[in-house]
N, C-alpha and C positions, 0 to 999 in steps of 0.2 A: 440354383444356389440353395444350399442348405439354410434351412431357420435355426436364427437363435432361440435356447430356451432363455429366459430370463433370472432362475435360479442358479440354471450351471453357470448363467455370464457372471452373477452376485456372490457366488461363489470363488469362481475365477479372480475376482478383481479385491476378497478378502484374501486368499490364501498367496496370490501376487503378494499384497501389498505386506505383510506379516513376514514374506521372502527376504521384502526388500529391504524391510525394516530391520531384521536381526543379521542379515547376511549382506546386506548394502547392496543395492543397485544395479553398482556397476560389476558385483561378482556374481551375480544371478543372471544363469542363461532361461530362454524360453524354453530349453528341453525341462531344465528343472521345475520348471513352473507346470507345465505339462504334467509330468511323475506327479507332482503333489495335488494336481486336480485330479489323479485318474485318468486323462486322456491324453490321445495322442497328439505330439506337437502341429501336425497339420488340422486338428480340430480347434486346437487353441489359436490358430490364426484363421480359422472360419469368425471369431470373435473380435479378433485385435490383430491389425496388420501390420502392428512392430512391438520391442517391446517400448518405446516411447507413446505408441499409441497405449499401448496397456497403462501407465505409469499416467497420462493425462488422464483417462479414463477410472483411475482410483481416485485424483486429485477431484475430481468432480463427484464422483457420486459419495465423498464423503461431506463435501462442502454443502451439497445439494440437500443428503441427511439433514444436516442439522437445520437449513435455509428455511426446510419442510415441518420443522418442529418452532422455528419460532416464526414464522406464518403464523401458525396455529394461536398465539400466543395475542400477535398483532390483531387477529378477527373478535378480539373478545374485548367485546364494548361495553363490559362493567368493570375494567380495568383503565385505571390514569394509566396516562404517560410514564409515573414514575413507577408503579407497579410492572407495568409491563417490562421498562427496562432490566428490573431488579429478577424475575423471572427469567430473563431471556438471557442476561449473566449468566444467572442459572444453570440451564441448557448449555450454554457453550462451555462453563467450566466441568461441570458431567460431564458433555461429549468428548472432552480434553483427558480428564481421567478415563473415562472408559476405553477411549480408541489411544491408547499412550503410544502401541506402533507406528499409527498413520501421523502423527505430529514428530516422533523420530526422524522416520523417511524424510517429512517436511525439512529436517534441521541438516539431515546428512549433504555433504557435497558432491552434487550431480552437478557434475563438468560435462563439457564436450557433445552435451544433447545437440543433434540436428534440425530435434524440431521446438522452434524459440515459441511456440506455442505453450512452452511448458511452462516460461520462464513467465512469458507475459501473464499468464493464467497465475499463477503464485504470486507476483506483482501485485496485477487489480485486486486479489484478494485481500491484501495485506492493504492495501489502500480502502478497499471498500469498509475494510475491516475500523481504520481509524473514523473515516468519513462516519459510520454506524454509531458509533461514542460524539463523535462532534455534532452530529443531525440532535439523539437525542437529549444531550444536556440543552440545548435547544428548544429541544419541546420541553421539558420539565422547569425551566428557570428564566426560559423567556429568551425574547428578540438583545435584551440589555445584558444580556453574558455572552451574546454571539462574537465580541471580539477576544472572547477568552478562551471559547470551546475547542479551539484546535490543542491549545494548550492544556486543558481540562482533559481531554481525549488521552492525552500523551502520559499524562499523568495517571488515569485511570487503569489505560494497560501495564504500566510501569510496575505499577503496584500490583493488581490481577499476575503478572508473570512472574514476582518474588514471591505470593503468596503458593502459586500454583507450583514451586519449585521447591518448597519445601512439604507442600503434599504430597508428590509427585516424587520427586527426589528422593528427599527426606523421610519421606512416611511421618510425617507429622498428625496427628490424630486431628485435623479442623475441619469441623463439619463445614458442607459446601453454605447453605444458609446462611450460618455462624458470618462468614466470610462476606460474604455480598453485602450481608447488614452494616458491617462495621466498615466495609470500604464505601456504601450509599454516608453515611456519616461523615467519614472523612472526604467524601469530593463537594458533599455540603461545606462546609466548614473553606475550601480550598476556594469554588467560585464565589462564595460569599466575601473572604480576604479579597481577591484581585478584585472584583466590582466595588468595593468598599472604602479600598485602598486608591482607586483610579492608577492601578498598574499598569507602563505600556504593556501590553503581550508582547513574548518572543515570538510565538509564530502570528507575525501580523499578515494582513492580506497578502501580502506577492509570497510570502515565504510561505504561508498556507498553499496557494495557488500554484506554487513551484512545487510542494511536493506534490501536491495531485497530478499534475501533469504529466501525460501519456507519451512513452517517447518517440512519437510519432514526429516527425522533420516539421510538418506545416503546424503544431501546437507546442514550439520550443517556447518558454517563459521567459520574458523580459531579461531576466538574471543572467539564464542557461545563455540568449545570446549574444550579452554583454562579455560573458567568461568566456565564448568563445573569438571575438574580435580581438579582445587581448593576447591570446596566443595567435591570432589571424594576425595584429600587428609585429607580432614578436619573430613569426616565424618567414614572411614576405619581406622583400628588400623596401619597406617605408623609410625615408630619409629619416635619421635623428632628432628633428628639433620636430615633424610631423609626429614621428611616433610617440612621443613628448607628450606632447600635445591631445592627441587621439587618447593614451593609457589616460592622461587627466581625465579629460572630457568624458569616457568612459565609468571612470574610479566615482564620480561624481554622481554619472547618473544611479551607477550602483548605489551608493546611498543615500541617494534621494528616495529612488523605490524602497527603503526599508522603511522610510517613514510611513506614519499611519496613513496620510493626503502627502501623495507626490506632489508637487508643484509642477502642473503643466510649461509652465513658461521656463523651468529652468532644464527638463529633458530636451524641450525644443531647443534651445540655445545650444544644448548641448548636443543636439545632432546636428545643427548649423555647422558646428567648428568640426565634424568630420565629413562633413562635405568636400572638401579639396581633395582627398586621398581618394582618388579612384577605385585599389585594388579597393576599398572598405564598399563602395558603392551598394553592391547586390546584399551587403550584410546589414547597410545602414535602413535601405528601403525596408527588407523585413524587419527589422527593431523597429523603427517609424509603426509598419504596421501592427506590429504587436503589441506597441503603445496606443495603438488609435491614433497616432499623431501623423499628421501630414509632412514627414520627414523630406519633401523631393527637393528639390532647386527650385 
């Protein structure tokens, strides 16, 4: 087996990804990719054995860049919490101006990939990505805004992505700096209102916890498979006044979990009354478990 060099594979995987980005995707063959390295198409797959594999293999070594620049950032112990964050913005909004291809390709619509590697991989990023904003407003402001931070999060990128749209976009003259300062300002000012205010948050626990949620079968979320017995009642022959019954019982626990403290006693009750309906059984037991509740007979 031939060795990889590691410059022609860093090479390969910018001039790929700059393909994919100005020429889309899905209209870029591997011979082209080839021509624009210099090699020949069977050399280009001594490196990458599709081009899906190539197309994961950008998506990571540019995530992985930048991973490796604020590492750097997090090892430096004469920096706060809130220093670091403000830095590490930083870095990511640079990285964002300078690699403006590799966030294009991000935006374009790649349909019909075989390999859901890709998708999943773009997914947890874009989750990790919120989780990273809700961890550290967290460390900077304390354990007593931790029921605002998801919301704090949401609002943080909300704003980073308007501002990064008219740099980026627009050509707007805003120095990066300039920028971080004046949005550290403004999320001051935002978790101090809802702490202050004793605001519910919108995204409270189950709906934090639902979007994190991987979509893996055995870690579906409370919600995820309340919404689905609803169509499981809607769509199986449940007698009328069961079905009735069952959507209630359901609708209720629904929003019960939205509250800040579900009320253990009234989800149990509420799996009590779908006890009768058989076809629900296998759905009732994992809701049961997914609540921690002892849903059985």
């Amino acid at each position: 087996m031939r060795r990889k060099d590691s410059d022609k594979e860093r090479h390969i995987l910018i001039t790929a990804m700059k393909l994919f980005s100005s020429k889309n995707y899905n209209r870029t063959s591997m011979q082209e990719i080839a021509d624009s390295c210099g090699i020949s198409k069977g050399s280009l797959y001594v490196y990458f054995k599709s081009k899906e594999d190539l197309l994961l293999n950008i998506l990571k070594y540019y995530f992985q860049y930048i991973e490796d620049q604020i590492r750097m950032v997090e090892q430096d112990e004469s920096l706060s919490p809130k220093e670091k964050f403000s830095k590490e913005i930083e870095i990511k909004l640079g990285h964002y101006i300078e690699n403006q291809e590799f966030y294009r390709l991000q935006g374009q619509e790649i349909s019909g990939l075989s390999d859901k590697n890709i998708y999943r991989y773009l997914h947890q990023q874009n989750i990790d990505q919120v989780k990273w904003f809700e961890q550290y407003l967290i460390k900077i402001y304390g354990d007593q805004i931790k029921p605002y931070a998801a919301d704090g999060a949401f609002f943080f990128i909300g704003m980073i992505r308007q501002y990064m749209e008219l740099i980026v976009l627009n050509q707007f003259p805003l120095h990066i700096k300039k920028v971080v300062r004046f949005l550290m300002i403004q999320i001051d000012s935002i978790i101090k209102g809802l702490s202050d205010r004793d605001v519910e948050p919108l995204m409270n626990e189950n709906l934090w916890a639902l979007y994190l949620e991987e979509a893996s079968e055995e870690k579906i979320h409370p919600l995820e498979l309340i919404k689905q017995m609803k169509h499981q009642v809607k769509d199986e022959s449940v007698p009328e006044t069961q079905g009735e019954e069952a959507i209630q019982s359901l609708t209720i626990m629904e929003q019960e979990l939205m509250n800040m403290q579900p009320r253990s006693a009234i989800l149990k009750g509420m799996l009590r009354n779908l006890e009768p309906i058989d076809s629900l059984e296998k759905s009732r037991l994992k809701l049961a478990d997914s609540l921690q509740l002892n849903g059985k007979k």
